[in-house]
Backbone bond lengths (Angstrom), bond angles and torsions (degrees), N, CA, C in turn:
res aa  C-N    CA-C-N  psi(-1)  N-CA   C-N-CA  omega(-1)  CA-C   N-CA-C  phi
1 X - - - 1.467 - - 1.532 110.18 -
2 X 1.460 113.48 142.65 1.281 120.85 171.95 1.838 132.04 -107.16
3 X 0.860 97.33 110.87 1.567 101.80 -154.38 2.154 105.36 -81.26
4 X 1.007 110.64 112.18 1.082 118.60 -155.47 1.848 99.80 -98.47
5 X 1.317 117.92 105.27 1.636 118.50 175.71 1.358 118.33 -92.56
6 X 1.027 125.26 112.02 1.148 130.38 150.75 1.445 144.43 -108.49
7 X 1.381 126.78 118.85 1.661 133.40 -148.25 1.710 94.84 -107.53
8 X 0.841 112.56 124.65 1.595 126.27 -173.59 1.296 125.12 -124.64
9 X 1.418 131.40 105.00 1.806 133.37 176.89 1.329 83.64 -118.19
10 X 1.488 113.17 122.48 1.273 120.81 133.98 2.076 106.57 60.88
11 X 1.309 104.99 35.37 1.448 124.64 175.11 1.534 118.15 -85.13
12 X 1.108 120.91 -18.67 1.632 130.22 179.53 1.976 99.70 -8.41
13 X 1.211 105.71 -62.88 1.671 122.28 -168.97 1.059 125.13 -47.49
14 X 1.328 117.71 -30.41 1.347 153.41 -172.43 1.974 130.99 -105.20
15 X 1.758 78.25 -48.10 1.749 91.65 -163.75 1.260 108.81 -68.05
16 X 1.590 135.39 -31.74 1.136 123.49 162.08 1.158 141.50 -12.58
17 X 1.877 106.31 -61.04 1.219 109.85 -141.78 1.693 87.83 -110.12
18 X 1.011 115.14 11.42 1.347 125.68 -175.31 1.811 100.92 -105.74
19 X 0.882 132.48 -30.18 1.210 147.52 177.08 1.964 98.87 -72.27
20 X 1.228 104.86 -54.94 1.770 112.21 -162.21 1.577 87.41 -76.34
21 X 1.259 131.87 -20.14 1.302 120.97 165.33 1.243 132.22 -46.49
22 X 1.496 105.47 -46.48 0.891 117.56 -168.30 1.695 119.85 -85.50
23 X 1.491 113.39 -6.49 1.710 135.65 174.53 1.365 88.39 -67.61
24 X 1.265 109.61 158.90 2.082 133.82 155.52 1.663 99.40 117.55
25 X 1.101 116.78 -151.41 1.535 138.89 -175.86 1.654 109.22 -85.44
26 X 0.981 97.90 133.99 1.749 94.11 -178.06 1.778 115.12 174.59
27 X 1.198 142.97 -140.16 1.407 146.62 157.49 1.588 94.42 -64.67
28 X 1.291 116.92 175.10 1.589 138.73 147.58 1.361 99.67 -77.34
29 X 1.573 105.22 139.56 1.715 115.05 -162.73 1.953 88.32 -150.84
30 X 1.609 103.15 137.19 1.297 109.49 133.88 1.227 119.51 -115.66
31 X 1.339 117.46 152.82 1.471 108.21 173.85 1.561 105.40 -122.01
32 X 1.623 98.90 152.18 1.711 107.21 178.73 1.230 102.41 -117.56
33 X 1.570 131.07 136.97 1.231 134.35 133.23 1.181 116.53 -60.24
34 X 1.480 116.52 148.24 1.482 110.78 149.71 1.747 106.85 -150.44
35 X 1.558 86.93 96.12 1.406 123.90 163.43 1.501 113.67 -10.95
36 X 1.455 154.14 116.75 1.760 124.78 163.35 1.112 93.94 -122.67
37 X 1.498 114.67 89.74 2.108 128.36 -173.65 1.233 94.69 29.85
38 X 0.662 137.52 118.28 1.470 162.26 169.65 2.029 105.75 -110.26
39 X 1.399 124.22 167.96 1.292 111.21 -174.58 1.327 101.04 -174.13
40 X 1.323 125.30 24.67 1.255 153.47 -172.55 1.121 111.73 -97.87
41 X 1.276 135.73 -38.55 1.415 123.88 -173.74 2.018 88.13 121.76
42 X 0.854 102.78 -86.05 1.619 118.38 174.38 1.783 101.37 14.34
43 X 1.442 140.95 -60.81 1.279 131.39 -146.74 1.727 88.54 -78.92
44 X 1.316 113.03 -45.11 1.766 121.99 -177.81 1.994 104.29 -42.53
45 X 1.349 82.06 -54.80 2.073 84.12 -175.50 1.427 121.19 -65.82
46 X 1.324 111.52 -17.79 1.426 125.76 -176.30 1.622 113.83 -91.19
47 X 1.606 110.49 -34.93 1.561 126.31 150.73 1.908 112.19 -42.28
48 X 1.001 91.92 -55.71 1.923 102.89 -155.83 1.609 92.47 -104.58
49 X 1.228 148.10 -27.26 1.658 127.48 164.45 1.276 99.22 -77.15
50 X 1.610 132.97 -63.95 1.139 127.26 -156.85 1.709 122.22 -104.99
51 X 0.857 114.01 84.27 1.875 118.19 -161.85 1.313 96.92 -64.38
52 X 1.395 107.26 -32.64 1.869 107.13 -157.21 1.745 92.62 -72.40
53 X 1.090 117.39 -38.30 1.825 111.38 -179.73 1.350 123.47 -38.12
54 X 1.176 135.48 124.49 1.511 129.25 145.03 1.545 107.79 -74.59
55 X 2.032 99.01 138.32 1.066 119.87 169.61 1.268 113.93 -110.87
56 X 1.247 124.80 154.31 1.593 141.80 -159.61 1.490 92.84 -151.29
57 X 1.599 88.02 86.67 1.681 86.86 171.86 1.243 127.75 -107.25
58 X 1.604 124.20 140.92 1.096 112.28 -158.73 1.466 108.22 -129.74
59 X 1.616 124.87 154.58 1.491 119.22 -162.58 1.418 94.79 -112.98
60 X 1.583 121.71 42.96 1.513 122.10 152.29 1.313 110.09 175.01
61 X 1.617 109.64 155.75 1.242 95.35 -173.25 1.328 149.15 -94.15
62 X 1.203 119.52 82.25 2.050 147.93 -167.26 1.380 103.15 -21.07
63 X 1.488 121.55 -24.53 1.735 105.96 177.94 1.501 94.96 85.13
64 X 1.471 94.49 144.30 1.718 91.71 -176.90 1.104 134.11 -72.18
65 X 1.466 126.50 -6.44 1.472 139.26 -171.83 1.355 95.89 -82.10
66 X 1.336 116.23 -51.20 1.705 117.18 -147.58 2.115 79.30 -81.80
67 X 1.389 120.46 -48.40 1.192 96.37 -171.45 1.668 130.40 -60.81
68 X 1.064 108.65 -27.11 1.482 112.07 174.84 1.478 119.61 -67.30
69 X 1.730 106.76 -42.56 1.429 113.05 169.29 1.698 121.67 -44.86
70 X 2.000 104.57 -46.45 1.218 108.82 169.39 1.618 122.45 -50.44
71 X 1.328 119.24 -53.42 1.188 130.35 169.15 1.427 110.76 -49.97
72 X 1.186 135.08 -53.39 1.286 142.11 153.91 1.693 117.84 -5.58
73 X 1.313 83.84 -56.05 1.765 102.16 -172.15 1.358 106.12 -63.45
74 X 1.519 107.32 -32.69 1.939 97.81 -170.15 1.715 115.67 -116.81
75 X 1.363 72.21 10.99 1.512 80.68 167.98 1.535 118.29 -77.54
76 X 1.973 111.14 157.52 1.475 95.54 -143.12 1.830 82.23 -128.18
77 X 1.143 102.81 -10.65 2.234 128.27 177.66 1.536 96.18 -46.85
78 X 1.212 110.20 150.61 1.671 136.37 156.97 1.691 93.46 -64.10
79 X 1.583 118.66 -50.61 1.225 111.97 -149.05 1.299 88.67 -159.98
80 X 1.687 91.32 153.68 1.515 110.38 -156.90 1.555 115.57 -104.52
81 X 1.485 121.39 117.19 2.014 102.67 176.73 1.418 91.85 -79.16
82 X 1.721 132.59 122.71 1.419 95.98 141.93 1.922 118.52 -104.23
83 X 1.293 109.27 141.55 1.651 139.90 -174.38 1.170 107.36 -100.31
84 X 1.047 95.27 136.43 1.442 112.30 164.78 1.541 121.78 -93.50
85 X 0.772 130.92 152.25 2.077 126.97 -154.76 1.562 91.39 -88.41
86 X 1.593 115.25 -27.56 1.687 105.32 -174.53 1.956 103.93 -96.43
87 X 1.543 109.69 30.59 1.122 106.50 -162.09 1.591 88.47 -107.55
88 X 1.656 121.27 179.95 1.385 126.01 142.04 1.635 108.55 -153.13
89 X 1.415 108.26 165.13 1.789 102.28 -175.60 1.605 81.78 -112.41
90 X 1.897 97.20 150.03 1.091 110.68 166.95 1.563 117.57 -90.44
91 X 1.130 131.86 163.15 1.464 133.81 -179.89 1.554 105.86 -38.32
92 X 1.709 98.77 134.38 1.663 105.46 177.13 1.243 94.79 66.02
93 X 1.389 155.60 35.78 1.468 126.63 175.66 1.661 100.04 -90.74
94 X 1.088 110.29 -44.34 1.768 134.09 -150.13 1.677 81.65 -72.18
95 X 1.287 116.36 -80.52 1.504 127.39 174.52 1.688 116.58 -27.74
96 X 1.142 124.48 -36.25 1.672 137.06 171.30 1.723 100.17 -82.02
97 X 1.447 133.43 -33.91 1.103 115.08 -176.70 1.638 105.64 -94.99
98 X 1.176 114.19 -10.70 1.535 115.22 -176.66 1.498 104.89 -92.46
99 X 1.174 136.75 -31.32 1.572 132.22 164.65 1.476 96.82 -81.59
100 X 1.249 160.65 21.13 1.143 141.73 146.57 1.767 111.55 -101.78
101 X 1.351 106.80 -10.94 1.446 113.09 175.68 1.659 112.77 -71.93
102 X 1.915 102.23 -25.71 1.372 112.21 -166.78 1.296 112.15 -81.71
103 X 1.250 101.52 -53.36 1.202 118.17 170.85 1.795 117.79 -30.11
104 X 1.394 128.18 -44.27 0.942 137.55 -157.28 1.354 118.56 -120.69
105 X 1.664 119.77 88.40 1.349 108.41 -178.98 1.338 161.53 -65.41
106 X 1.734 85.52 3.18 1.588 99.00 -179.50 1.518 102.40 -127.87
107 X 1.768 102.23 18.88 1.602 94.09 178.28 1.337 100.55 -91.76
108 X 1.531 111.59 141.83 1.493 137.61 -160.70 1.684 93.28 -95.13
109 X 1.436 112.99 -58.90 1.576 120.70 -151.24 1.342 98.38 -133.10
110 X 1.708 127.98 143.79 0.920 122.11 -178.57 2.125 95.29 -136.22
111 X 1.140 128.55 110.53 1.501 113.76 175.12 1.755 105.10 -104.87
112 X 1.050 118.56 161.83 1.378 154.87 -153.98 1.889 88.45 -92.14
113 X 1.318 113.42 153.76 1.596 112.80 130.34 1.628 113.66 -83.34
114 X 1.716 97.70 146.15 1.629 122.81 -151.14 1.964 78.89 -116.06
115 X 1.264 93.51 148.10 1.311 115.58 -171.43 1.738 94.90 -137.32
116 X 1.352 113.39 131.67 1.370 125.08 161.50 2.177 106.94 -60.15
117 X 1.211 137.18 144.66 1.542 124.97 156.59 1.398 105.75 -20.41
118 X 1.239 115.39 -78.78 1.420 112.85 -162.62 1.513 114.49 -70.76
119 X 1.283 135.45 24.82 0.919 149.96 158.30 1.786 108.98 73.52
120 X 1.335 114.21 31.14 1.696 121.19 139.00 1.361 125.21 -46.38
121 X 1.525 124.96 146.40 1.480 110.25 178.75 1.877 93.89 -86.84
122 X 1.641 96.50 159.28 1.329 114.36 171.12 1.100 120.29 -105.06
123 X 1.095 141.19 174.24 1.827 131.08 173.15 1.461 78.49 -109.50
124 X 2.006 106.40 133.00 1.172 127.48 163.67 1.722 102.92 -113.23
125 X 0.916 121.25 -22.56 1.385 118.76 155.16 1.648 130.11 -129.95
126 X 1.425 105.01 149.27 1.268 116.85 -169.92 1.605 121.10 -124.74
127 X 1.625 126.94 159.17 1.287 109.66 -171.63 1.468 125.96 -79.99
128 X 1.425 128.09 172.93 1.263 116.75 -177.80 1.669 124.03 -30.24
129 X 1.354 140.33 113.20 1.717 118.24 175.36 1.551 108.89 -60.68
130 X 1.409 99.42 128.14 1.525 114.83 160.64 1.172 110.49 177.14
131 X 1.603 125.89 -158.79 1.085 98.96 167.40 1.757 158.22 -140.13
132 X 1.538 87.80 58.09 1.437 129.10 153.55 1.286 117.20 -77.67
133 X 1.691 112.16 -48.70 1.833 124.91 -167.60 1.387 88.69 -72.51
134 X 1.536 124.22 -34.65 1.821 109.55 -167.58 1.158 111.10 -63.94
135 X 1.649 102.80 -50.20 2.024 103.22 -171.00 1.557 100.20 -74.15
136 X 1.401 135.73 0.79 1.436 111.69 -170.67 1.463 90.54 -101.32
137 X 1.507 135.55 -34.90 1.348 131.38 170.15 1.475 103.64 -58.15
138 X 1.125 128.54 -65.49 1.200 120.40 -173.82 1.644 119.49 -42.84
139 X 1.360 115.50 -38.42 1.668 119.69 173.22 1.837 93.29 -57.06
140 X 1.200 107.21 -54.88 1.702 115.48 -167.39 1.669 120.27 -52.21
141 X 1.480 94.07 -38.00 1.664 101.11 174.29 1.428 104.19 -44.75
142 X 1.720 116.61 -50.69 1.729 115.63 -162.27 1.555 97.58 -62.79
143 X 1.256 132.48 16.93 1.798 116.67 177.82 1.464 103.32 -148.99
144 X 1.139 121.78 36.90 1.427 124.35 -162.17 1.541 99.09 -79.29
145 X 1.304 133.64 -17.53 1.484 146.98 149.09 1.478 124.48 -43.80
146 X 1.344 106.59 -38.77 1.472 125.66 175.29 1.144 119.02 -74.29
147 X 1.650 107.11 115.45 1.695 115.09 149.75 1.716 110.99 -6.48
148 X 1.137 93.29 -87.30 1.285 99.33 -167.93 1.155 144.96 -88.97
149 X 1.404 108.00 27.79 1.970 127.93 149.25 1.919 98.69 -89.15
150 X 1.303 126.77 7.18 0.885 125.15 146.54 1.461 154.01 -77.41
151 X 1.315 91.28 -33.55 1.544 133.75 -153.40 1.609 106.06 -99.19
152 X 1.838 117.31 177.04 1.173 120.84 -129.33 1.982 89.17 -88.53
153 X 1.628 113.34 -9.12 1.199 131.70 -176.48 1.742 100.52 -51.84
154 X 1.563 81.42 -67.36 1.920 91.27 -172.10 1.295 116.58 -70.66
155 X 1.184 135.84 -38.28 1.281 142.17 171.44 1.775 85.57 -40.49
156 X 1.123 112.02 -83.27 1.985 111.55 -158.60 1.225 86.15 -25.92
157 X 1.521 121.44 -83.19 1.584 126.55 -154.69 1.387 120.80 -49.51
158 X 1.958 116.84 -11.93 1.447 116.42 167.36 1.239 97.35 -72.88
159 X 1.049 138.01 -78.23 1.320 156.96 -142.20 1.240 105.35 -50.44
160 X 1.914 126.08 -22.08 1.233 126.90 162.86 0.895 124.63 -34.75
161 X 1.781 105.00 -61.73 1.515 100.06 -164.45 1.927 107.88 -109.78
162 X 1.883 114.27 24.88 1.292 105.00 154.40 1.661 93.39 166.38
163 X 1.469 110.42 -155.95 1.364 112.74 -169.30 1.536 90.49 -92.26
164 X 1.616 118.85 170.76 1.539 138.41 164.65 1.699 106.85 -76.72
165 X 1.177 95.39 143.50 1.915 106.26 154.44 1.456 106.58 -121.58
166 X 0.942 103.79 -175.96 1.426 127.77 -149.35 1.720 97.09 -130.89
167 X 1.391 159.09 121.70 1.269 146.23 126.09 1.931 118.58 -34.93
168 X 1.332 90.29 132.49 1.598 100.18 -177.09 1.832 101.85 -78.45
169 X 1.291 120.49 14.14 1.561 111.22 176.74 1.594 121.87 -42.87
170 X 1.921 87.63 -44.56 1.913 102.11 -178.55 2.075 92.55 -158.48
171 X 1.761 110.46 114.30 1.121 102.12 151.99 1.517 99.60 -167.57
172 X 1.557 92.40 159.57 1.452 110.88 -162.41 1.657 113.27 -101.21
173 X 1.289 119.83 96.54 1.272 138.99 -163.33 1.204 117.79 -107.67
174 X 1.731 96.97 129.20 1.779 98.14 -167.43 1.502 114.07 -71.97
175 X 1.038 119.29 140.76 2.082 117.99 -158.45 1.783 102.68 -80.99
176 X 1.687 132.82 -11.72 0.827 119.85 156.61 1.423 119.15 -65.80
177 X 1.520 112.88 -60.20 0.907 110.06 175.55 1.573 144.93 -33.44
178 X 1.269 106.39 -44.79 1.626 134.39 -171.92 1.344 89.63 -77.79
179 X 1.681 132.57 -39.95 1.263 111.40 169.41 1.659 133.75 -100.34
180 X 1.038 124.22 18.40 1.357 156.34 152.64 1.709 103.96 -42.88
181 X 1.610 94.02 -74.49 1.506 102.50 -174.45 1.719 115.65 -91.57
182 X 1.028 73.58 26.19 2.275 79.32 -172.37 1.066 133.69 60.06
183 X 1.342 106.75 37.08 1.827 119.96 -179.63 1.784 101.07 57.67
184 X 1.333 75.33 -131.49 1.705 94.76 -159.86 1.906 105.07 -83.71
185 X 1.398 120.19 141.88 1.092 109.80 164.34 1.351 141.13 -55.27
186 X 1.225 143.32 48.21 1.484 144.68 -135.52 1.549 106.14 -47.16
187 X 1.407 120.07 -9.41 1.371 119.49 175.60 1.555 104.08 -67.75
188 X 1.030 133.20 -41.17 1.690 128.97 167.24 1.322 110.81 -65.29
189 X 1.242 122.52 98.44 1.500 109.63 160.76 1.908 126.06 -54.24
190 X 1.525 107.89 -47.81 1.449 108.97 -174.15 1.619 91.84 -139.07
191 X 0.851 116.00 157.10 1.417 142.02 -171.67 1.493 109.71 30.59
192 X 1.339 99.19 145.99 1.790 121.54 168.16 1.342 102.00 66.10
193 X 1.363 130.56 51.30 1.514 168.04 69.71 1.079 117.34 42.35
194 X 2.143 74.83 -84.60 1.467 105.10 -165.40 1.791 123.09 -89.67
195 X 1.763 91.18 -5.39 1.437 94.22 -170.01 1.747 97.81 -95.53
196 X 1.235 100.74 -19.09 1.843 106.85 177.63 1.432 114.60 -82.71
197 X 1.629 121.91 -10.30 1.478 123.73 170.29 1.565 93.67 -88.08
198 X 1.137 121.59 -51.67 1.708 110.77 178.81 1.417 127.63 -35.31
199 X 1.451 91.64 -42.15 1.320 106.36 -169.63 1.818 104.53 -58.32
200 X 1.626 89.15 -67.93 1.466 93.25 178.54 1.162 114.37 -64.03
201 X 1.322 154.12 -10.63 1.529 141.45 159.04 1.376 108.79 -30.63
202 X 1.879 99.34 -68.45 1.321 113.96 -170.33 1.596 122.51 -72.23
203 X 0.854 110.10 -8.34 1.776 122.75 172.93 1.506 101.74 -83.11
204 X 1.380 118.94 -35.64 1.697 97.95 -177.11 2.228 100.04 -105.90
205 X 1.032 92.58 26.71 1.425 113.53 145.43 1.856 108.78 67.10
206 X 1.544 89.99 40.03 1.877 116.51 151.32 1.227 120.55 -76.30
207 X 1.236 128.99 160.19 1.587 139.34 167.11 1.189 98.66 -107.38
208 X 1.687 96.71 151.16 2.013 106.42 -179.79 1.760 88.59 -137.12
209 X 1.584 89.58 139.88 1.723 85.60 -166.59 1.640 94.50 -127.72
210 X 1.460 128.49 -162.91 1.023 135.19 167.23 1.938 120.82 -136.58
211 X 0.782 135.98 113.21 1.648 136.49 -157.85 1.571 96.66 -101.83
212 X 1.612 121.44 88.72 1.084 127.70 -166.00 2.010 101.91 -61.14
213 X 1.221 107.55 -47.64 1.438 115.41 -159.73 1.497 97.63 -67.30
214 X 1.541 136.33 6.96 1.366 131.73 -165.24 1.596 89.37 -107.32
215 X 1.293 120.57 136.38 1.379 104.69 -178.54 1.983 103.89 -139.64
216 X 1.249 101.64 135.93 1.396 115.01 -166.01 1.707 119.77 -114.90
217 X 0.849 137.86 127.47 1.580 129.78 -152.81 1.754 84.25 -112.94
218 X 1.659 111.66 135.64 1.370 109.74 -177.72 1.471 98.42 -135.51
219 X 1.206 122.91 126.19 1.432 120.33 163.56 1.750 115.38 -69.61
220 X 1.056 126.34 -51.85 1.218 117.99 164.94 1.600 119.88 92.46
221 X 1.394 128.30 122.13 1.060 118.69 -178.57 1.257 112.71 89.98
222 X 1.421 132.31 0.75 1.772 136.90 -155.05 1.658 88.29 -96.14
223 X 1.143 115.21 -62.32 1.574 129.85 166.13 1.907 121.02 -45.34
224 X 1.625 116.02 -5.01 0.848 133.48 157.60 1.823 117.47 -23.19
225 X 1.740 132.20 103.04 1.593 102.92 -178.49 1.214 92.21 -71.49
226 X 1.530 99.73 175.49 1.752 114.97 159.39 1.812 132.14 -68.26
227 X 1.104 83.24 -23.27 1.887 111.63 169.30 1.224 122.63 -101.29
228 X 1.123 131.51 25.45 1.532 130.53 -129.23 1.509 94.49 -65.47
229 X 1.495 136.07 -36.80 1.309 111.56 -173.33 1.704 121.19 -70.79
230 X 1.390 102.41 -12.96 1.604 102.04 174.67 1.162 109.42 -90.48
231 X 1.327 115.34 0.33 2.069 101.52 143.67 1.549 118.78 -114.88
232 X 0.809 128.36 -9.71 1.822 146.52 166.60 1.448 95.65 -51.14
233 X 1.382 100.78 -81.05 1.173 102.19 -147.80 1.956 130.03 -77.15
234 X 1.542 86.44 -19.04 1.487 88.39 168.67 1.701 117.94 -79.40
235 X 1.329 107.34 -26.34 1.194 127.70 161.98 1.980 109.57 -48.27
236 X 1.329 97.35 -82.33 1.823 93.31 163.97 1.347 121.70 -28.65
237 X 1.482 116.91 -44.92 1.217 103.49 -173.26 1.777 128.96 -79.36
238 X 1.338 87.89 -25.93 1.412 109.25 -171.48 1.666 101.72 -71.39
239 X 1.966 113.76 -38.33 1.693 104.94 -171.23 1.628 89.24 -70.65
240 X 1.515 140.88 -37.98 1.450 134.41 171.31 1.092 131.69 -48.18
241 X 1.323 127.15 -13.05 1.355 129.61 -151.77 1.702 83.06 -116.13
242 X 1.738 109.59 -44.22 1.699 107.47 -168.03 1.897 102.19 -85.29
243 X 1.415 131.15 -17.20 1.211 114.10 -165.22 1.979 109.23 -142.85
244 X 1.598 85.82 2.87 1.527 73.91 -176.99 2.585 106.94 -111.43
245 X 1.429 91.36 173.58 1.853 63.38 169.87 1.233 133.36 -70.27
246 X 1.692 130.27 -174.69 1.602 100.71 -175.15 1.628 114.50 -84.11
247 X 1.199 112.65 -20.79 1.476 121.31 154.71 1.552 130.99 -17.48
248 X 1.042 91.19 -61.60 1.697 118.35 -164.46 1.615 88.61 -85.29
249 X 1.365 142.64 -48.99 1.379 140.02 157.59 1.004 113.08 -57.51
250 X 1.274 162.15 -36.96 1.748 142.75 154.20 1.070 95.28 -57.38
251 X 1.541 134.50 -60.94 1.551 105.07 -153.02 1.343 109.51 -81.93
252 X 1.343 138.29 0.29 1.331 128.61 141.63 1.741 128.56 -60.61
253 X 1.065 98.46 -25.62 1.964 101.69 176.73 1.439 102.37 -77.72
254 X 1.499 116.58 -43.31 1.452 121.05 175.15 1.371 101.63 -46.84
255 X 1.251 126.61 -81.67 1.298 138.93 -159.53 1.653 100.86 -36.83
256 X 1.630 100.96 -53.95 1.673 105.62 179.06 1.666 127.35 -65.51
257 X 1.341 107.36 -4.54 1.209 125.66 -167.48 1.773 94.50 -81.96
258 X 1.573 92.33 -61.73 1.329 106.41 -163.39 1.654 121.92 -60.76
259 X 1.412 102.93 -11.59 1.306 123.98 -164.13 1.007 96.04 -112.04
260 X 1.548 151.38 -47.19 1.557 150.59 -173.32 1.790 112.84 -107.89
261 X 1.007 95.85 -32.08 1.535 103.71 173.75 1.364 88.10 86.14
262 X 2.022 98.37 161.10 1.019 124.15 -151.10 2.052 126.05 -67.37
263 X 1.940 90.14 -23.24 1.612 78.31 173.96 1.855 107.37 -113.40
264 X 1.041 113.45 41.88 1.470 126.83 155.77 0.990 97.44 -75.33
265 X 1.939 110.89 -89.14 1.059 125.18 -178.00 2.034 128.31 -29.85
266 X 1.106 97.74 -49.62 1.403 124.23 -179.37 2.122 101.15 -58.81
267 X 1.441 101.35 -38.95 1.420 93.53 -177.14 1.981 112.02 -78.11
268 X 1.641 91.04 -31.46 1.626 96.54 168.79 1.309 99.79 -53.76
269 X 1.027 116.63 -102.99 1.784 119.29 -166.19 1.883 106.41 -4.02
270 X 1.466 113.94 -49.11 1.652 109.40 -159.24 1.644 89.83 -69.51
271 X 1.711 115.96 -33.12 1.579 91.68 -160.89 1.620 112.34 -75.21
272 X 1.183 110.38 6.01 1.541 106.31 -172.26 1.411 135.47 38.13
273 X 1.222 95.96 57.13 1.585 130.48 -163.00 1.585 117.43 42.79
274 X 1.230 122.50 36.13 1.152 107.42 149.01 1.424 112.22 -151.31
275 X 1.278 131.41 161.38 1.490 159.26 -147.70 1.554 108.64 -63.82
């Protein structure tokens, strides 16, 4: 069985069609919501379209690490999809990433190719974070349209300066595994999560792969905070401080210093990456 997570604020727009995705022929699937107060309407439509769902409702909002981990817990799957509520799988996607999970016994993580709606490519993987992987993604963002910021070209030139991650938008994760290393760091509330579970996958000596022929449609950005650097950035600092050298972590606080000034920065550090 495949235990399907989904973490939801205020998704109504989205969660639908991400839900009807997941109906037809395919593995045996439960799927979990897990609600983070939401006030949208969204938990009501997910009650009355989808009965078969479990909801995990929650009266604040847990940040996506700690919510999936919760879900984690009651989940009943070999292996885990986690989705994103602004996500949907196209036909056969789930089924192509779940026989490539089998196939492979020490593969930890398996992600999909990510498709923009209108069917643009997305970057489903990115290079090591630090900061070489930042400025070489950042050159990469300007071609994210292109074949070949996809392709077997760029991959070599990531791999220069470290290993790949994977974005948690849509991937299919083996449920020992994910609990081996303790899921998600709950010290990140929103971003670099997913690049700090990668990390540790591959440190306790999993493979993370990518299943090109699985294809996933992502709206992207819906999950956007409203503050985004007062969860970004304490978040950044905190995956730097735990996985990068100490080098490369000062001269990132510098950089942030110089750019936000000193009691921005200074208030990131106290929240310890989260809100």
């Amino acid at each position: 069985m495949i235990s399907v997570i989904i973490v939801n604020h205020n998704g109504e727009v989205h969660l639908r069609r991400c839900l009807e995705s997941l109906r037809g022929p395919g593995p045996e699937l439960e799927v979990l919501v897990v609600d983070n107060a939401s006030s949208d309407g969204s938990l009501g439509m997910v009650r009355e379209v989808f009965p078969e769902v479990r909801v995990l409702e929650q009266n604040r909002n847990l940040g996506f690490g700690a919510a999936n981990n919760l879900a984690a817990i009651e989940a009943r799957g070999e292996s885990l999809l986690l989705l994103n509520a602004d996500a949907w799988l196209e036909a056969g996607a789930l089924q192509r990433l779940h026989e490539r999970l089998l196939r492979e016994d020490r593969l930890a993580l398996v992600a999909p190719t990510l498709l923009y709606p209108d069917g643009r490519r997305q970057f489903a993987w990115s290079p090591e974070r630090g900061v070489a992987g930042e400025a070489l993604q950042r050159l990469r963002n300007l071609f994210e349209n292109r074949s070949w910021a996809h392709g077997a070209f760029m991959r070599t030139a990531s791999r220069l300066v470290g290993r790949l991650w994977f974005t948690a938008a849509c991937v299919l994760v083996r449920g020992d595994a994910y609990e081996a290393v303790g899921g998600f760091d709950e010290r990140f509330f929103m971003y670099f999560e997913d690049v700090d579970l990668c990390v540790r996958l591959e440190n306790a000596g999993w493979g993370l792969a990518q299943e090109p022929n699985a294809v996933v449609r992502h709206a992207g950005g819906f999950a956007r905070h409203p503050h985004v650097d007062d969860v970004y950035r304490p978040s950044q600092l905190r995956y730097y401080a735990l996985h990068r050298p100490r080098w490369e972590a000062q001269l990132v606080e510098r950089r942030l210093r110089r750019r936000y000034g000193d009691a921005a920065v200074d208030g990131w550090v106290e929240k310890d990456g989260a809100p």
